[in-house]
N, C-alpha and C positions, 0 to 999 in steps of 0.2 A: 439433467436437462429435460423440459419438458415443454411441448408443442403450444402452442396460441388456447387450446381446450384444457390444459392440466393435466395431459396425459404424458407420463414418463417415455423418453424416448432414449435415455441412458442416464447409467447412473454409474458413478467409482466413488470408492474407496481410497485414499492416499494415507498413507502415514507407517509413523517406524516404531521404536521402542516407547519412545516419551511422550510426550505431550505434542499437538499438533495440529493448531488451529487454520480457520480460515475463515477473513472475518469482510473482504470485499470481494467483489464477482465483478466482472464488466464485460460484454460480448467484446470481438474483436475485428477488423474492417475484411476477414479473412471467412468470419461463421465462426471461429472458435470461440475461447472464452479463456479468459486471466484471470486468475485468484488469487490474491495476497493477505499475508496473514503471518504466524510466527513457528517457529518450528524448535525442540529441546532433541531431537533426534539424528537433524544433521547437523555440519557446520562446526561451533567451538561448544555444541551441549549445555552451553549457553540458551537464553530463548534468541534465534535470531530471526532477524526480519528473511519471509518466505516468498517465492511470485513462483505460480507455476503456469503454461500455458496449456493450454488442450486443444486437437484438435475439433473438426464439429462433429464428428465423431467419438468425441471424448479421448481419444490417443493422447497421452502422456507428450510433449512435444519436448520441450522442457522446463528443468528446475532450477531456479537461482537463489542462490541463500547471499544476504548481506548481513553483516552481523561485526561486532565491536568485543570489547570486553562484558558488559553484561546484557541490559535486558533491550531486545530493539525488535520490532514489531510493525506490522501496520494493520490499521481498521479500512481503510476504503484506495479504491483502484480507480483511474476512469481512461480512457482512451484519444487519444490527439488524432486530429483532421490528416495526419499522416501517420497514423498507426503506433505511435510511439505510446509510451504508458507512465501515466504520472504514479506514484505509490504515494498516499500519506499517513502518516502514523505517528509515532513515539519513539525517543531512548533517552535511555537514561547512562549511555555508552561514553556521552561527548556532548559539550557544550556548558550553558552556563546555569543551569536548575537540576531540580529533579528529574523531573523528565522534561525534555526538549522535543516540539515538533520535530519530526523528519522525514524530509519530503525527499524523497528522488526520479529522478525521470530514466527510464530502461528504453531502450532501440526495439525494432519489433522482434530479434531476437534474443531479450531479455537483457546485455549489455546497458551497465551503466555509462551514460556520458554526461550527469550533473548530479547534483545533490544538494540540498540545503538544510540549514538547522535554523530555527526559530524560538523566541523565548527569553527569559528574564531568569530572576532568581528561584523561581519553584515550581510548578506543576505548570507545562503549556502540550498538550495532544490533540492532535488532529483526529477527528471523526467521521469525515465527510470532504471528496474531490470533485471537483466539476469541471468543465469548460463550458467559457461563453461564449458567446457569438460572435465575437469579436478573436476568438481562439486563445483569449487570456485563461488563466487558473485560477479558479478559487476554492482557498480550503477551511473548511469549518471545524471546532474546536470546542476545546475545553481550558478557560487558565486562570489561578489563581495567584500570577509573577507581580500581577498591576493592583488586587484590591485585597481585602481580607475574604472574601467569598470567592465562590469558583463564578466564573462568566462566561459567556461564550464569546469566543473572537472570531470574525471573518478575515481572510488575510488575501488579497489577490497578487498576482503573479504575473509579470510581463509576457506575452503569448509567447519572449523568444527565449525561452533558458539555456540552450545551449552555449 
C-alpha cells in the first residue's frame, strides 16, 4: 500500500507451496483493501478462485477460496454502495464452453450469497468489474462463443443480485 506521493506505507507477502496469483485490488468502504485472484496452494490444489481482505493496516482479515473441479480464477474485484464485493473472472469448472465467465457477489465478510455463469460454446472471461451510478454491474471481457475471432463483450447486471 502506498500514500497519495508513492511512498510505501506497507507492504505483504501471501502465499503457500504452489502457485498464487493476484490479479484485482479494490479499496474497501472500511480503508482496507480486497484482492482476488487464483490460488494452487489451498482449496482442492486445483487453481481455485481466491479473495482475501486486509485490514488498512494490511492485517490479514480473511481468506476465501471458491473453487470447482478444475481451473477457476478471477482478474478484477470492485466494491458495492454497501460494502459487498462483486468478483469477475473465469472457469472452466462448470457451464457451457471452455471457459465460462464467473461472476460472484461475497458479503463484507467474504460469504457467498449469489453467483452467475455466463457464456456460449467456447472461450467467454471477464477482465474488468465496475459499478454504475445507478448501482448496476458491468463486467468486461474476452469471447470467442459468438464469432470466429476473440471480441470483447460488455455484459450489465441488474443493481439487485441477491
Amino acid at each position: 500500500k502506498m500514500d497519495q506521493n508513492g511512498k510505501k506505507i506497507w507492504a505483504r507477502t501471501y502465499g503457500g507451496e504452489y502457485e498464487d496469483i493476484l490479479n484485482g485490488v479494490t479499496p474497501t468502504l472500511d480503508g482496507g483493501i480486497v484482492a482476488a485472484g487464483s490460488t494452487r496452494s489451498w482449496g482442492s490444489k486445483q487453481t481455485d478462485l481466491t479473495v482475501l481482505k486486509f485490514s488498512k493496516e494490511g492485517k490479514l482479515i480473511w481468506h476465501k477460496i471458491y473453487g470447482y473441479k478444475r481451473y477457476d480464477f478471477a482478474n478484477a474485484v470492485t466494491v458495492t454502495r454497501e460494502g459487498d464485493f462483486i468478483i469477475a473472472g473465469g472457469t472452466d469448472s462448470m457451464g457451457e464452453g471452455v471457459y465460462d465467465v464467473y461472476i460472484l457477489a461475497l458479503d463484507r465478510n467474504g460469504e457467498l450469497f449469489w453467483s452467475g455463469l455466463y457464456g456460449d460454446r467456447n472461450t467467454d472471461i471477464a477482465h474488468g468489474v465496475t459499478r454504475t451510478s445507478d448501482g448496476s454491474i458491468v463486467v468486461v471481457g474476452e469471447s470467442d462463443s459468438y464469432s470466429n475471432a476473440k471480441d470483447f463483450f460488455l455484459l450489465k447486471l441488474q443493481k439487485t443480485i441477491k
